[in-house]
C-alpha positions in Angstrom: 176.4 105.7 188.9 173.3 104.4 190.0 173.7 100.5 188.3 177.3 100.4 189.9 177.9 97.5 191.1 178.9 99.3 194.6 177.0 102.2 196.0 178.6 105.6 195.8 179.9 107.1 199.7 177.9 109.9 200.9 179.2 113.1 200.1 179.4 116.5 202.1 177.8 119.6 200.2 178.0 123.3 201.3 174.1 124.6 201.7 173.8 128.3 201.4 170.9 130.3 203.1 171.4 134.0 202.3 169.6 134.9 205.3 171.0 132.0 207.6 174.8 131.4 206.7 176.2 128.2 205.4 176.1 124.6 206.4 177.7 121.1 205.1 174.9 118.3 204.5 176.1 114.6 204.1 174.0 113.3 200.7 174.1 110.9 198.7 173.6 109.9 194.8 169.3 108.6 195.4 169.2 112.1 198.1 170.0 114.0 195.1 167.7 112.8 192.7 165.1 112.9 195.0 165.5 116.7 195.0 165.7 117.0 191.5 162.0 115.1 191.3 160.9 117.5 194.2 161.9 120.3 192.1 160.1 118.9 189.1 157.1 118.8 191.5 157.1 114.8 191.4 156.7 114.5 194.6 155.5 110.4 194.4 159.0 109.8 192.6 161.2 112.3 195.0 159.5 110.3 198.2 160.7 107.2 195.9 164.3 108.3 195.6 164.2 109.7 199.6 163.1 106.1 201.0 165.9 104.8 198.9 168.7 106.9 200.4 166.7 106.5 203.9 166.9 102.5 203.3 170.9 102.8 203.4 171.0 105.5 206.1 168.2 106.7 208.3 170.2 109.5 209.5 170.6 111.2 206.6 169.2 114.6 207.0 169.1 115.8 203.5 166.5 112.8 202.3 164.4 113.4 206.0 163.9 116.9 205.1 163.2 116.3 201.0 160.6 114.0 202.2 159.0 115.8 205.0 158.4 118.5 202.9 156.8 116.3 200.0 154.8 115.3 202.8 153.7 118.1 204.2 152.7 119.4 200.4 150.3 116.1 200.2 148.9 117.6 203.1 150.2 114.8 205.8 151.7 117.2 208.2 151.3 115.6 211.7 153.6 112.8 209.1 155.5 115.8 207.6 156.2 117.1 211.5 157.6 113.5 213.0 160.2 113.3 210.3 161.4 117.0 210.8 161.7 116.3 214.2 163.5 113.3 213.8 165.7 115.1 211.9 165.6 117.9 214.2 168.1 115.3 216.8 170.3 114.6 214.0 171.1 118.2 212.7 169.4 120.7 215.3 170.6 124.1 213.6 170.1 123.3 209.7 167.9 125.7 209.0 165.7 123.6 206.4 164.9 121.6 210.0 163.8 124.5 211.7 161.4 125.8 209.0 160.0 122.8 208.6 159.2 122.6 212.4 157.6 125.9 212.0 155.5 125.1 208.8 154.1 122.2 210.5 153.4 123.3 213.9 150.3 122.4 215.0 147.7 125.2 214.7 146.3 126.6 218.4 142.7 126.6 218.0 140.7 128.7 220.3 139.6 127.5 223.9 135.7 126.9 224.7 134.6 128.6 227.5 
């Protein structure tokens, strides 16, 4: 599928969080192997495959979030943060969004006095 000589559509795929229901994600063919490198903890080659999918549609949520989190684990979260939130306007109530917000919130630090 991937050396077809026309790229596949994007595809709607039922998410389910136990704890948070059930949502549909648009994806697409480089989305999905981008979260099968992120599973196999290859992060370099998952952000590979996410900037791929990203290249043929920035708005696809399922690549923002695979890569946000692969850049929060290299430890780039203010990076990790602007992609959640970008993601955030396209798909406000995906709950993947939302945790990633909150993993990457900014931490208080105490006030001088």
């Amino acid at each position: 599928a991937l050396k077809a000589k026309r790229r596949a559509e994007h595809r709607t795929v039922w998410v389910v969080f136990p704890d948070a229901g059930s949502y549909p994600i648009l994806t697409d063919a480089q989305s999905v192997l981008g979260w099968v490198a992120l599973v196999a903890d290859k992060c370099e080659q998952a952000v590979q495959r996410f900037d791929a999918s990203l290249d043929r549609d920035p708005d696809l949520v399922a690549s923002m979030i695979g890569k946000a989190f692969c850049l929060g684990k290299k430890g780039e979260q203010t990076a990790a943060r602007e992609l959640y939130l970008t993601a955030q306007e396209v798909y406000p109530a995906y709950p993947p969004v939302l945790a990633g917000l909150r993993a990457t919130e900014p931490k208080k630090t105490a006030e001088m006095r």
